[in-house]
C-alpha positions as CSV (number, residue, x, y, z in Angstrom):
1,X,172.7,-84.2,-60.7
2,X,169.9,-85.9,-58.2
3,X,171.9,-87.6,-55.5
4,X,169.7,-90.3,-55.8
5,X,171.0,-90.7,-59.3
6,X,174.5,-89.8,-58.4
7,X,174.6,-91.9,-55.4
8,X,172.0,-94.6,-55.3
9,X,171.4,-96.8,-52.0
10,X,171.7,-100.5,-52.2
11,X,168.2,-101.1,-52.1
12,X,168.0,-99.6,-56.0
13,X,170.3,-101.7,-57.0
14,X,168.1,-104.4,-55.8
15,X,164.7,-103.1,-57.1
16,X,166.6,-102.9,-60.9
17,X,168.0,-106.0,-60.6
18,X,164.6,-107.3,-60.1
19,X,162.9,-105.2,-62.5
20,X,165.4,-106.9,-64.8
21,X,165.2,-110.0,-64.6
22,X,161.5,-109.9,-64.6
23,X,162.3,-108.0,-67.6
24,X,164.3,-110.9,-68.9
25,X,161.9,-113.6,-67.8
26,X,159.0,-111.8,-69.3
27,X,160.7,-111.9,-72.9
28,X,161.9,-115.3,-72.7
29,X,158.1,-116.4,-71.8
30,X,156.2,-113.9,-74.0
31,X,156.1,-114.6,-77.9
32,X,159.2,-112.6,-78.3
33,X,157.3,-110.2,-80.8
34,X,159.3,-106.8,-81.7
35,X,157.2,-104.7,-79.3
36,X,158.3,-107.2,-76.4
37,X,161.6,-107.3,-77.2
38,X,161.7,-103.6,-77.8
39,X,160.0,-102.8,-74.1
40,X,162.9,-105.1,-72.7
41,X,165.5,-104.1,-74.4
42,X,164.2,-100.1,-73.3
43,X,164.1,-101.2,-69.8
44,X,168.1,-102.8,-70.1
45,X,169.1,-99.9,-71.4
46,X,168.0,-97.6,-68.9
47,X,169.1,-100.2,-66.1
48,X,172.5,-100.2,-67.8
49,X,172.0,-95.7,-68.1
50,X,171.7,-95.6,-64.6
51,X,174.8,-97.9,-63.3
52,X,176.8,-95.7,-66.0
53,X,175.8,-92.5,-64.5
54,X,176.7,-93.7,-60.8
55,X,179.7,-94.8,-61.7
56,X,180.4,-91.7,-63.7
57,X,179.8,-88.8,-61.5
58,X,180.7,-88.7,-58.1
59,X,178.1,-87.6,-55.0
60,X,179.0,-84.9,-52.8
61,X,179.1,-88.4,-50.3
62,X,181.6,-90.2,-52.6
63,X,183.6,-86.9,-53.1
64,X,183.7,-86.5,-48.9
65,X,184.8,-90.4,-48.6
66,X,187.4,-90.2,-51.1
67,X,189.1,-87.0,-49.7
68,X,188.8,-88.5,-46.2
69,X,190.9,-91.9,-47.3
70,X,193.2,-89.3,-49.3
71,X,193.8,-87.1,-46.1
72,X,194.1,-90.6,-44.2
73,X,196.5,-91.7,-46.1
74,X,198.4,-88.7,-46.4
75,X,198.6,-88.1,-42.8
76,X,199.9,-91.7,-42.7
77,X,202.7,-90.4,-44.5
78,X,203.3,-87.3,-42.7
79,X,202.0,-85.4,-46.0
80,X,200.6,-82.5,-44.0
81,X,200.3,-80.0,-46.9
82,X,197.9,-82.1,-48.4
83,X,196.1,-83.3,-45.3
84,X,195.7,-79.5,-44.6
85,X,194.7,-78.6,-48.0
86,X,191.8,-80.2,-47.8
87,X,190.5,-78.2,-45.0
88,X,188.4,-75.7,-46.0
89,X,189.5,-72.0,-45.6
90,X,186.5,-71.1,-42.5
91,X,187.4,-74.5,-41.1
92,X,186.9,-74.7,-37.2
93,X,187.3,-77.1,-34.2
94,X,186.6,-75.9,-31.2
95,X,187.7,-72.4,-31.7
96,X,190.8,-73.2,-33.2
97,X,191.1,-72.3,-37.4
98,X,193.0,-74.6,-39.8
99,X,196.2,-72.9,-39.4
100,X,196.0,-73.4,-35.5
101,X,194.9,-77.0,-35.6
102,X,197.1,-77.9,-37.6
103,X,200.2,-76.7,-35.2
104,X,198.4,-79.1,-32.5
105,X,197.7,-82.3,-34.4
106,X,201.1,-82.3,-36.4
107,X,203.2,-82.7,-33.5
108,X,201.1,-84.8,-31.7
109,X,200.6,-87.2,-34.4
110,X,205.0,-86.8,-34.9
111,X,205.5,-87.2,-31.3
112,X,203.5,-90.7,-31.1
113,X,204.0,-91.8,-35.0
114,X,200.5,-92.2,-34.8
115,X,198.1,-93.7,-37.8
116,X,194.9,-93.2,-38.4
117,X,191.9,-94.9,-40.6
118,X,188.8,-93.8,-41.4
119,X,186.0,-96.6,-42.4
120,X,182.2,-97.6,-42.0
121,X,180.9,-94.4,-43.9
122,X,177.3,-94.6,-42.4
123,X,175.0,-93.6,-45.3
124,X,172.0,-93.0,-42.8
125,X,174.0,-89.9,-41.4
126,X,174.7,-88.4,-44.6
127,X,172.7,-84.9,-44.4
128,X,172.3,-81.8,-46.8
129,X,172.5,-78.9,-44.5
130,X,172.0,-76.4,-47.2
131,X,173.4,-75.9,-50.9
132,X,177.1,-77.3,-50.9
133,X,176.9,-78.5,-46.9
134,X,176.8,-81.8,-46.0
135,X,177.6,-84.2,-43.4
136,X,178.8,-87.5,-42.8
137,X,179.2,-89.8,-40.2
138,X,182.0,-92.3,-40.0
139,X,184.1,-94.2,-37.8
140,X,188.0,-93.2,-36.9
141,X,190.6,-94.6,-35.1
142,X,193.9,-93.7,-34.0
143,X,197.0,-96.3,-33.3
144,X,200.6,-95.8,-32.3
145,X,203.5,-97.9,-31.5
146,X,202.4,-96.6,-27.4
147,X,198.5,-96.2,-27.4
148,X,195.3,-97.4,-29.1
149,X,192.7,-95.0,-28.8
150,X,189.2,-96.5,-29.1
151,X,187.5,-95.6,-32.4
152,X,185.2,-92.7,-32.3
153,X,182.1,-91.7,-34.4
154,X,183.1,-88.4,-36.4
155,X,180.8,-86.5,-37.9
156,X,182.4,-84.0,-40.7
157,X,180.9,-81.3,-42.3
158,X,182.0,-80.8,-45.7
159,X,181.4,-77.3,-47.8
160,X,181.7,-76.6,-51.7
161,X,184.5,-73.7,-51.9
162,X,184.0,-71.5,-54.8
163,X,186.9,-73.7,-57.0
164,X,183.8,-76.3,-57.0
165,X,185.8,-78.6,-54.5
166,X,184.2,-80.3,-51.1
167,X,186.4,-79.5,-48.4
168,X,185.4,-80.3,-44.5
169,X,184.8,-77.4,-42.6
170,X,184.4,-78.9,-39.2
171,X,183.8,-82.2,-37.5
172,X,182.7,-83.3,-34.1
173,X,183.5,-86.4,-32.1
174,X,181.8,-88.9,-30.3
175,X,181.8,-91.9,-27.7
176,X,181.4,-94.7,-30.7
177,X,178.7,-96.9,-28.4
178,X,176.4,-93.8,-28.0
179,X,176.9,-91.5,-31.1
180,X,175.4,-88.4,-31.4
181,X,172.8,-89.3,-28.0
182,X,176.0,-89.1,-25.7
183,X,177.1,-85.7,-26.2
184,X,180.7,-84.1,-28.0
185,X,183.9,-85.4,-26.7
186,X,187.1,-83.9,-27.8
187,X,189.4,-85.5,-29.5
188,X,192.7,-86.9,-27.4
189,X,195.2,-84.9,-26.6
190,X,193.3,-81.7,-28.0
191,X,191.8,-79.2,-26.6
C-alpha cells in the first residue's frame, strides 16, 4: 500500500477537509439535481475511503512508533525478553550485536532503575533506505531516581524480517539542540 495512503501527513487531511466542505457547500447552493448530489456524495465517499484505509492499515512509520512505545514500556517494566525481541537478528550498535547489548543496557538500566520515553516522532526524518528499511527520528530520554540525562535525538533504523515484522536494526544518537549536524554521540554509560 502507498505510504501516502497508508500514512497520510496532516496537510491531506486539510486539503479533504476542504475539498469537502466545498463539496458540501456546492450541493447546498447548486439546484440539488441527482447529478449534483451524485458528484458529492462520490467525493464523501472517497473522503470517508481514504480515512478508513489510514486507520486500517498501519505504515511501516506507525508500525516503528508503536513497537518503540511497546519496547518503552516494556523496558519500564524490566520486560527484557520483549524489549529484546524486537531487535532485529543483524542488529548493531557500535560493534556490539543484540545479544551483547543487551548484557550492557540491562544492568545499567537495573543498577539505576532507570525509565525511559520515547516521544515527538519527527515525520520529516522518516526515510525509505531501500525495500523494508526505514528510519525515524525521535526524541528519548532517560530518568532515574539519581540522574536525568538530557533527551537525545535517536535515529532508528527499522528492517522487515522475513516473518513480515519491522524490527530496528540499529540506531544512532545525537546532541538534541544540533541533530544530525553535530555528529554521533554514544549513548551514556555505553560504549
Amino acid at each position: 500500500m502507498p505510504v501516502w495512503l497508508s500514512d497520510p501527513s496532516p496537510t491531506v487531511y486539510v486539503f479533504l477537509t476542504m475539498i469537502g466542505v466545498a463539496a458540501v457547500w456546492y450541493w447546498f447552493r447548486s439546484s440539488q439535481t441527482r447529478r449534483v448530489t451524485l458528484t458529492v456524495l462520490g467525493i464523501l465517499l472517497a473522503i470517508i475511503a481514504f480515512v478508513v484505509i489510514d486507520i486500517l492499515v498501519e505504515s511501516p512509520r506507525e508500525e516503528a512508533v508503536r513497537k518503540l512505545q511497546w519496547m518503552a514500556a516494556s523496558a519500564n517494566a524490566r520486560e527484557w525478553d520483549r524489549v529484546f525481541a524486537e531487535f532485529a537478528e543483524q542488529f548493531r550498535y557500535h560493534g556490539s550485536d543484540r545479544s551483547q547489548f543487551r548484557s550492557l543496557v540491562v544492568p545499567n538500566a537495573e543498577r539505576h532503575q532507570a525509565q525511559i520515553q520515547f516521544k515527538s516522532f519527527d515525520r520529516e526524518s522518516v526515510a525509505m533506505l531501500g525495500e523494508g528499511h526505514w528510519r525515524l527520528g525521535f526524541i528519548a530520554q532517560v530518568t532515574s531516581p539519581s540522574f536525568e540525562i538530557v533527551p537525545y535525538y535517536v535515529e532508528a533504523e527499522f528492517l522487515r524480517e522475513p516473518d513480515g515484522q519491522y524490527r530496528m536494526l540499529g540506531f544512532q544518537v545525537y546532541n538534541i539542540a544540533r541533530r544530525v549536524q553535530g555528529g554521533e554521540e554514544t549513548v551514556p554509560g555505553l560504549p
